[in-house]
N, C-alpha and C positions, 0 to 999 in steps of 0.2 A: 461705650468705648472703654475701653482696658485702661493701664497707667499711662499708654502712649498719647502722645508724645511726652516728653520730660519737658519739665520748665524752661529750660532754655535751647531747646530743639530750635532750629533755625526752619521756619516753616516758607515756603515759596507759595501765596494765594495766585494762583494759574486760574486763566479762563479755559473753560471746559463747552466748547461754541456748540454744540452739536450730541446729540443722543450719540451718532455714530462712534465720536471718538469717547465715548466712557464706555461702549465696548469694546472697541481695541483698548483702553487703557484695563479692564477688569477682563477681558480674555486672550490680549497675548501681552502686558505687561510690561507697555510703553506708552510714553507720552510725547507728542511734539510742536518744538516751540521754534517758529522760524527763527535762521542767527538776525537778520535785520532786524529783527524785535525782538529780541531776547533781550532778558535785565541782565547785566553784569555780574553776577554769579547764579550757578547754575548745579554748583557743588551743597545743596542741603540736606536737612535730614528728611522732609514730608515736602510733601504737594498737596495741599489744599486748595478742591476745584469748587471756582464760581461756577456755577450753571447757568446759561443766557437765556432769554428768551424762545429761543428753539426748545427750549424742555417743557415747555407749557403751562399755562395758566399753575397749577397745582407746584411745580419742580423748577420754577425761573427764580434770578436774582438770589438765589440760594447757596449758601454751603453745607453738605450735606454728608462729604467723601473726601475724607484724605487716604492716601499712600506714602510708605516708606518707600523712599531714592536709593535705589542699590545701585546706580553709576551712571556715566552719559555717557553720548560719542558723538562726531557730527557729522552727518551722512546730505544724502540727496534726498526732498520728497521723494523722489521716484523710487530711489531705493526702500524706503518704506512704505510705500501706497504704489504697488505694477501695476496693479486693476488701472493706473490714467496716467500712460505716457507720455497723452498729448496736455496734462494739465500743461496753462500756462505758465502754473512753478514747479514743475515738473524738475528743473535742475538746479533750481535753487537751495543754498545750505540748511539743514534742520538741522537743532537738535536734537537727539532721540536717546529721551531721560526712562530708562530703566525702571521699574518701580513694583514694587511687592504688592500683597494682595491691596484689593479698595480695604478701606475700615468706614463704615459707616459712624458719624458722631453720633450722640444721645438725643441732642438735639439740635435740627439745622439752623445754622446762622444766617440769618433772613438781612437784606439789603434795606429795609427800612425804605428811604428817599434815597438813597445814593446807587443805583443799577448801574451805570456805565464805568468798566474800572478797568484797569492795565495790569499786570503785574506785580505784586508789593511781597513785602518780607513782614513776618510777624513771628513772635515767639509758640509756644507750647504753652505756656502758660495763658496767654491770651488769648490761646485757640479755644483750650478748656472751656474758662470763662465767660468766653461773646454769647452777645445775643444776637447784636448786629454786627453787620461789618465795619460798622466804625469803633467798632468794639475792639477791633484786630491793629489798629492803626498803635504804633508803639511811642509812647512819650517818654516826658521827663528824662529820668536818668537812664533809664533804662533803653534808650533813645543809642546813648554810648555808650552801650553792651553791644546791641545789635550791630554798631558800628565795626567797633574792634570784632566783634565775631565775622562780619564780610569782609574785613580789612583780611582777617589771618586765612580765610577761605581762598580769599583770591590770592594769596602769599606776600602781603604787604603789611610790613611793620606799622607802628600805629602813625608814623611822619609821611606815610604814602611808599615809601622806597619799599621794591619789591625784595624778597628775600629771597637768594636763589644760593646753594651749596653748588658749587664748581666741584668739587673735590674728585666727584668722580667722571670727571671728564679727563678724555687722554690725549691732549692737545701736548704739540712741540711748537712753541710759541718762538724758539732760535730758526726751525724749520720754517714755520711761515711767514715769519721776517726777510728770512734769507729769498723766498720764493713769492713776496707778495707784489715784486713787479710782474711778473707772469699771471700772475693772478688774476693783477688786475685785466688781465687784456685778455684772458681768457672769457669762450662764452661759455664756462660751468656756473651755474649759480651753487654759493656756500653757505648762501644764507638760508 
């Protein structure tokens, strides 16, 4: 693997359930993660995929492939997988994370004892260096880096309060003052 990731890349460790979806992720260059189970940010720099049991005796419990995150959106399974209309989540919300080529690591980071995992966040630096995946798990200080770095992802100051610039919004706040009894009794939603 190249210089990629940098030290403090915010790395997303994604399960990767399935051979099928590391070729749609290596030949049309997305990933997806249902919104019911999706972690709280979804804006990183890489995806680094666990591989389950479905990869086989030789390629399970493994990490082996990360990708660069070139953006998201949240669509329908259906919209990303037509071949099954009648899945049963067929209309349920996904993610669908964007992501540049696979990069193969140097060497894959093996689960040791610990195979069953969820979603977790780790650094670039930690990526480098694991051997296992407890290897990726981020302590100490460095604990409140990763923090402030998801806090400023999801656009929240380091107190929880979200940070949002109004500035370019073109609100007449006399106007919907004046008009917010009507409002109220209208059936438009403004929200």
């Amino acid at each position: 693997m190249s210089q990629f990731p940098d030290d403090m890349d915010l790395i997303l460790v994604a399960i990767m359930p399935d051979p099928k979806d590391l070729e749609i992720a290596r030949l049309l260059g997305w990933y997806r993660i249902p919104l019911k189970s999706a972690p709280k940010v979804i804006a990183v720099d890489y995806l680094a995929f666990y591989q389950t049991n479905a990869f086989g005796e030789d390629n399970r419990w493994l990490i082996k492939m990360i990708a660069p995150v070139k953006g998201h959106e949240l669509t329908t399974r259906n919209s990303l997988i037509r071949s099954a209309p009648d899945h049963p989540r067929a209309n349920e919300e996904y993610f669908k994370i964007q992501i540049g080529p696979l990069m193969n690591l140097d060497k894959p980071i093996i689960a040791d004892q610990w195979r069953r995992i969820t979603f977790f966040y780790t650094t670039g630096a930690l990526l480098r260096s694991a051997n296992t995946i407890r290897d990726l798990v981020v302590t100490g200080e460095d604990r409140f880096v990763l923090w402030s770095k998801l806090r400023e992802r999801m656009g929240m100051d380091n107190n929880g309060v979200v940070e949002q610039d109004f500035s370019d919004w073109n609100l007449d706040f006399l106007k919907l003052l004046s008009e917010w009894e009507k409002i109220k009794e209208s059936d438009t939603d403004y929200v």
